[in-house]
N, C-alpha and C positions, 0 to 999 in steps of 0.2 A: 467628098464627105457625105457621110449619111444622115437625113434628114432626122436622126431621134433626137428628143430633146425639144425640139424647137417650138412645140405645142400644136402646129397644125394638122388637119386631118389627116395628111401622108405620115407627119410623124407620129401621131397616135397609134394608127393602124399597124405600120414596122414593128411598133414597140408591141404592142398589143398582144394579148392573150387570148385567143377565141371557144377556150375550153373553159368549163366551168370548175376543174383543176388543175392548178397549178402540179404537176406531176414530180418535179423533181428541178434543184439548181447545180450545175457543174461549174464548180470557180476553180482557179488558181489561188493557191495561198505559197507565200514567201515572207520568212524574214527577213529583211536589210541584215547587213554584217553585224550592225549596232543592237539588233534583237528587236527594230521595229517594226511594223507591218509594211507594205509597199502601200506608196497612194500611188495616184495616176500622174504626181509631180513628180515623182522615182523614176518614169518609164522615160526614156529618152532614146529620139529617131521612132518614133509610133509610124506605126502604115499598114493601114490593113485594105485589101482587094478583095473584090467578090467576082467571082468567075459564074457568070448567071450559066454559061453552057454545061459546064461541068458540077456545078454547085458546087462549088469552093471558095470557102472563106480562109483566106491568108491573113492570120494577123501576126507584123513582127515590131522588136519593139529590142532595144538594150538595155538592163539592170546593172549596176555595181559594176559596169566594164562588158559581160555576160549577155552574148547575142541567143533570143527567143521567138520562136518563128512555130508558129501553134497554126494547123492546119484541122477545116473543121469541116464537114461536110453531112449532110443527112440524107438515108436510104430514099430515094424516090417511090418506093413500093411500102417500103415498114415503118414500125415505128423504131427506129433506129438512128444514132447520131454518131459519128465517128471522130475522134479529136485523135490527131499527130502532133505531138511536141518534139521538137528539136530545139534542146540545150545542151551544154555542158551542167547548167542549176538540175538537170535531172540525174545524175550521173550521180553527182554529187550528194543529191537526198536533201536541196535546199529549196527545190520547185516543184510544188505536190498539188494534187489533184484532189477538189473537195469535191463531196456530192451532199447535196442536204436538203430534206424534206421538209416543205411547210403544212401546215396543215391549208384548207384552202378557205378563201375568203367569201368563194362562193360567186362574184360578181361574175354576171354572163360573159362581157367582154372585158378583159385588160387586169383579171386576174390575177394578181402577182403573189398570192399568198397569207399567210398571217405565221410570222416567226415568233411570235411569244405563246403561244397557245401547247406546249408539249405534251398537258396530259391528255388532250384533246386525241392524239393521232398514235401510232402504232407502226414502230417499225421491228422486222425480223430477218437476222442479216445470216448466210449460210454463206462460208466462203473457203474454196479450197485453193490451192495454188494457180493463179492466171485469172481466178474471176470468181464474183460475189453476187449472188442473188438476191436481193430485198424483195420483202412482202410487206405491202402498207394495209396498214388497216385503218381509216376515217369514215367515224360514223359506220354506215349501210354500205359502205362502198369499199374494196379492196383493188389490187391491181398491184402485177409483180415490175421489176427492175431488173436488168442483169447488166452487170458492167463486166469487161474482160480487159486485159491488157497482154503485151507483148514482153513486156521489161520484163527482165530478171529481177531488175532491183526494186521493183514496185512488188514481186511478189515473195511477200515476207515468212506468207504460211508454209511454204515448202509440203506443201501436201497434208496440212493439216488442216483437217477441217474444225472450223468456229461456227458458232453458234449463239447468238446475241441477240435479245431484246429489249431495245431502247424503245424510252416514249417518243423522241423525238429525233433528230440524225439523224 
């Protein structure tokens, strides 16, 4: 198990944030069959591995019956994060992939954002078929986003390009 949570100095630091913005959060979101949200008492057989050679994060877990096995890893060189899902809930169009901007809270370490603040920040989203762009705008500071994917069924624009300005998301 890994030490977050537990309040002491190893676990601060794990958890921690050492940039003065919080850049962006990548979740899972799922409704239950019944239309409710998943908590972490939903998740059944949890196990997740970290491959320190490889930099691989294994996290698997079963929903509703539904084996998920989310593979996570980050560029050694970029600023880049890789996430592989394997379900049947993605096939399906029941296990989706949020991204969502906070504006930042500003603290030097441990960072985690401020989600109530939306007309505070600026987002602009360009997205054509397999991948979407964001441009944030907070305060004095700007900084782009590009997300891409591999699915057919995650890309809905089929070639069409959008074009969105939210305050916040």
């Amino acid at each position: 198990p890994y030490p977050i949570g537990s309040g002491d100095p190893i676990s601060q630091w794990t958890a921690g944030n050492p940039h003065r913005i919080n850049l962006g959060r990548i979740a899972l979101r799922m409704p239950l069959a019944d239309g409710r949200p998943v908590t972490p008492d939903d998740l059944k057989f949890p196990r997740q591995t970290l491959d320190l050679w490889q930099g691989l994060l294994t996290s698997r877990f079963e929903i509703e019956g539904a084996r998920v096995i989310v593979e996570t890893c980050a560029h050694p060189l970029l600023d880049a994060v890789a996430v592989r899902i394997h379900s049947p809930l993605v096939a399906a169009g029941r296990l989706r992939v949020e991204l969502a901007f906070p504006y930042p809270d500003l603290n030097e370490f441990g960072g985690h954002g401020v989600w109530n603040k939306p007309e505070a920040h600026q987002t602009t989203m360009l997205s054509v078929a397999g991948r979407a762009d964001f441009k944030r705008q907070i305060d004095g500071d700007s900084y782009n986003v590009g997300l891409a994917w591999t699915s057919s069924r995650l890309s809905r624009n089929k070639g069409e390009v959008l074009s969105e300005t939210q305050p916040h998301h």
